[in-house]
N, C-alpha and C positions, 0 to 999 in steps of 0.2 A: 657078248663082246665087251660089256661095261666091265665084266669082272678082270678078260682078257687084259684091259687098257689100263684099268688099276693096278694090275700085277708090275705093266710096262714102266708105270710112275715110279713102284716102287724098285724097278733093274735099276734103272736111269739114276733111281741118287743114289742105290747101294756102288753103282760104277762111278758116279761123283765123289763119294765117300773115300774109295777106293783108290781112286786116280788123285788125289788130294792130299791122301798119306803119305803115298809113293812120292811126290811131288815134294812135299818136304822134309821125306829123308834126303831125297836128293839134291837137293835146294833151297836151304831154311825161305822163309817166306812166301811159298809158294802153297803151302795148303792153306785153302783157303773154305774149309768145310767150317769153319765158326758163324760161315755167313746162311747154315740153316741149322748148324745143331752145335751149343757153347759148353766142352766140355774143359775149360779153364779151370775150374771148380779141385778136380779132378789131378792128380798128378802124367806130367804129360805124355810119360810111357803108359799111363792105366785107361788115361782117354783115346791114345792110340790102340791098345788092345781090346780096347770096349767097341769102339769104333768099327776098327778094322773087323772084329769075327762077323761081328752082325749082318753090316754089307756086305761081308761074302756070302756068310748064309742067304741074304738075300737074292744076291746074285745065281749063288749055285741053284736057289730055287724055280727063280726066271728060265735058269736053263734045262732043268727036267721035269716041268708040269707031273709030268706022269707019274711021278713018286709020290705017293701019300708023306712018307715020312720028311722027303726036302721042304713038300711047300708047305709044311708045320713047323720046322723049325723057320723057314724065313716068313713066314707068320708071325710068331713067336717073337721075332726079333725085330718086326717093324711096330710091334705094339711096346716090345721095353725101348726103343729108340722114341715113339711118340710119347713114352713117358718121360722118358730125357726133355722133347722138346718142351712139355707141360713145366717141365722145374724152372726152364729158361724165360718161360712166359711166365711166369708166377717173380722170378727175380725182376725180370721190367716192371712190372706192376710195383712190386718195394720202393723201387726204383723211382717209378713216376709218383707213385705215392706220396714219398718223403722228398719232394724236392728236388733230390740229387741230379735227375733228367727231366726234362719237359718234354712234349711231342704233341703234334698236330694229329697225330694218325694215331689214336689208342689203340688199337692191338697190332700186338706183334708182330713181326714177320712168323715166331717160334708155331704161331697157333695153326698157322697155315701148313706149317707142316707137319704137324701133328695131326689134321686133317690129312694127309695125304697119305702118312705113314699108316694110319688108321684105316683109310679107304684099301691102301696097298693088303695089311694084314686081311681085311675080309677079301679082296682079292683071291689072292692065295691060298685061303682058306675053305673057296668054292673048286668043287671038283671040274676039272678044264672039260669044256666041249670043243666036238670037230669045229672048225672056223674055218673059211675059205682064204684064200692067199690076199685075196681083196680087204676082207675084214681086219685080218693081221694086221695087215700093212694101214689101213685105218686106225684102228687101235692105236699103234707103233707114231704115229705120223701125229695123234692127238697128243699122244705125251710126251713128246719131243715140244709139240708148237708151248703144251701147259709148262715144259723144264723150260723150255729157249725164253718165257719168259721173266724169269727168275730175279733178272736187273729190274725190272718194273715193280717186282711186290719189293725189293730191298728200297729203291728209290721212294715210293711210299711211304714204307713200315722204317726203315732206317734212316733214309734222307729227312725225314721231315721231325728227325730227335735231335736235341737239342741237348749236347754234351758237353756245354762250355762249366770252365774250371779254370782256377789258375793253372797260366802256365808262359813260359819266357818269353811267345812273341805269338802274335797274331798272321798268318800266313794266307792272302789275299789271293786267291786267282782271279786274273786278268780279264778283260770280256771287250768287248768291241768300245774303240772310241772313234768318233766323229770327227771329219775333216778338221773342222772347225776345233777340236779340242774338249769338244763337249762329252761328256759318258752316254754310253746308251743304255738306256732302262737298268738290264741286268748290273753292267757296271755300277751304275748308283745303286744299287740295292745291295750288291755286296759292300761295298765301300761304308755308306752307312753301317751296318753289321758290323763291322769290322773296327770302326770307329768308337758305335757303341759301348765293346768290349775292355777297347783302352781307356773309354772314359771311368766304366766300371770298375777300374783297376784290374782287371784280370790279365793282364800283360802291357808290360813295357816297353814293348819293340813291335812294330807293324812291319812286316815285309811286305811288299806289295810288289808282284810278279805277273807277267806279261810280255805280249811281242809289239810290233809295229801296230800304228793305228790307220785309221784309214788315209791321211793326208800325212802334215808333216811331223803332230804330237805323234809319241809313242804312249800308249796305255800307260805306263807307271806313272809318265809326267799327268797325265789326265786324270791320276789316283791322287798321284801328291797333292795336285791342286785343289782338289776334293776334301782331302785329307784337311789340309792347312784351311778352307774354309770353314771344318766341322770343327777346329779348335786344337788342331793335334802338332805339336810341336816339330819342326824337320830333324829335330835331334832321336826323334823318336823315331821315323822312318827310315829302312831300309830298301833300296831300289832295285830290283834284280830286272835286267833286260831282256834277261834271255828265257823268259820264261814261256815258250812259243808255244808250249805243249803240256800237257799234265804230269809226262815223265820228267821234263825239264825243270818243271816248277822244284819237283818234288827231291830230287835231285842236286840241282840248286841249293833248296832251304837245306837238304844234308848237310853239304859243302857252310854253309855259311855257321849251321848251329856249330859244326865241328871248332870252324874258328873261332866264331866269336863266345864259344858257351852256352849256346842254347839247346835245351834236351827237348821240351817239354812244347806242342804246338796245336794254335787251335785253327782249324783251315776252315776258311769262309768259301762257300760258294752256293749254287743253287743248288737244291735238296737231288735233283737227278742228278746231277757231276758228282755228289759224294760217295758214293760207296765206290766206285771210281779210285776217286783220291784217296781213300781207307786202303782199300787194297793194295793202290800202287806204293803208298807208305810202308804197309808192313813188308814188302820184297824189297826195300831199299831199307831196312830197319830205324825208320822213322818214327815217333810216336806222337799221333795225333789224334785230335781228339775234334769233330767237325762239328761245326756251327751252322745252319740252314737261313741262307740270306732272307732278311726279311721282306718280301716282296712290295713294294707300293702300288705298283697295281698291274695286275695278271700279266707276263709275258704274250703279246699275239700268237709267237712263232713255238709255245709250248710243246704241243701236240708233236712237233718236229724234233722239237729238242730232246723227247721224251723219247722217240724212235730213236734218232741219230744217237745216242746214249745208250741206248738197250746193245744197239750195233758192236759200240765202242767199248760196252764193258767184256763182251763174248772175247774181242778182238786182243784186249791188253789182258783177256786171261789167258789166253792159251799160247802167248807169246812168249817164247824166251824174256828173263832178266834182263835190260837193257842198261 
């Protein structure tokens, strides 16, 4: 059954892989396979075809156990795919290495699936036994719950890097404010961060974006004031209202770089909303580059946030471009 459920890990990203392709010939911004294997490197027809045969091989393999020869080559191909992942975790490491990126979570998200792809190849590699429809379906049902977790090891391994660099404005998501006008936890934590960064000079424009608060302040006015306490000029802030939601925000800051000249964006928020925001960028062709609020001390309501986020990244992936 172990080898049965490694085979199923290794269907499940060759059908990610697959459906991810398809998805952005049809719709730039919609493949979103960088977020387990980076062939950027690569010219982007050669990563597409690199890509693409492997997962099918894979695929085709998943579908005909019984052929010696299928589940050799999708063998074959989930070991030079976890050698891919290995280059991608070798490049983080230069990476953290030399300064360029920081991170709370030393390894990669790359290694874990290099892990997988690795478990998949011995997998497929083992001659299939009879299995009951029970066991299948066990099997089936673990690698599904280990794929459905996918936003949790990115929130981790991605959320918690640290990608700030120059660039023309600091792009703040919003978080709850208090009757009274005051930030809540999360609020102050991005805010700070976000502050941070202007003072560092690494941008000269703060947008700060959000919906209503819980009384009569609205969140941005609860930023600003934040803001203008931590030392940051009103000339430097920009106010967006309407930023109720992640698509909104994101959206928004389009609209705004467009007019005012802004290309280049660093998005502050908590390490589990980021990959989130990463994504929703690249399908509005946005370029940012996220920042992981600096916490002052542990959110209570984590553990939730971390669920409700896992929910929310499946939901805004499989959704039409809005």
């Amino acid at each position: 059954m172990v080898a049965y459920g490694l085979r199923c890990v290794g269907v499940l990203l060759g059908a990610f892989g697959l459906l991810n392709l398809l998805g952005g010939l049809l719709v730039p911004g919609l493949d979103a396979n960088i977020w387990w294997i980076d062939l950027r490197w690569l010219p982007w027809w050669a990563g597409g075809v690199v890509l693409g045969v492997c997962a099918a091989l894979i695929v085709l393999g998943g579908g005909r156990p019984e052929s010696g020869r299928a589940r050799a080559w999708a063998s074959g191909a989930c070991v030079f795919l976890a050698a891919l992942t290995v280059v991608d975790a070798v490049q983080f490491f230069v990476l953290t290495g030399s300064g360029a990126i920081t991170s709370e979570w030393m390894a990669p998200a790359s290694l874990f699936f290099t892990l997988a792809l690795g478990g998949a190849a011995v997998g497929f590699a083992k001659k299939p036994r009879g299995l009951s429809v029970r066991s299948r379906a066990g099997a089936w049902a673990m690698a599904l719950g280990v794929c459905g977790l996918l936003p949790v090891l990115l929130m981790v391994c991605f959320g918690l890097t640290d990608y700030r660099r120059r660039a023309d404005a600091v792009l703040v998501f919003g978080a709850r404010a208090y009757a009274d006008g005051s930030p809540s936890d999360a609020l102050a934590d991005r805010m700070r961060t976000a502050c941070e960064l202007y003072h560092q000079g690494l941008a000269e424009r703060l947008i700060f974006s959000g919906g209503p608060g819980d009384g009569g302040v609205h969140e941005v006015e609860a930023m600003q004031r934040l803001a203008a306490s931590l030392g940051v000029p009103d000339s430097a802030m920009i106010l967006d209202r309407a930023g109720t939601n992640t698509t909104a925000t994101i959206k928004n800051a389009a609209e705004l770089g467009r007019a005012r000249g802004l290309h280049r964006f660093l998005a502050v928020s908590h390490f589990y909303h980021l990959p989130r925001i990463k994504m929703e960028a690249a399908r509005h062709g946005l370029e940012v580059f996220t920042v992981p609020a600096a916490q002052g001390k542990p959110l209570r309501k984590l553990p939730w946030f971390v669920a409700r986020e896992t929910v929310a990244w499946w939901r805004y992936y499989v959704r039409p471009v809005v």
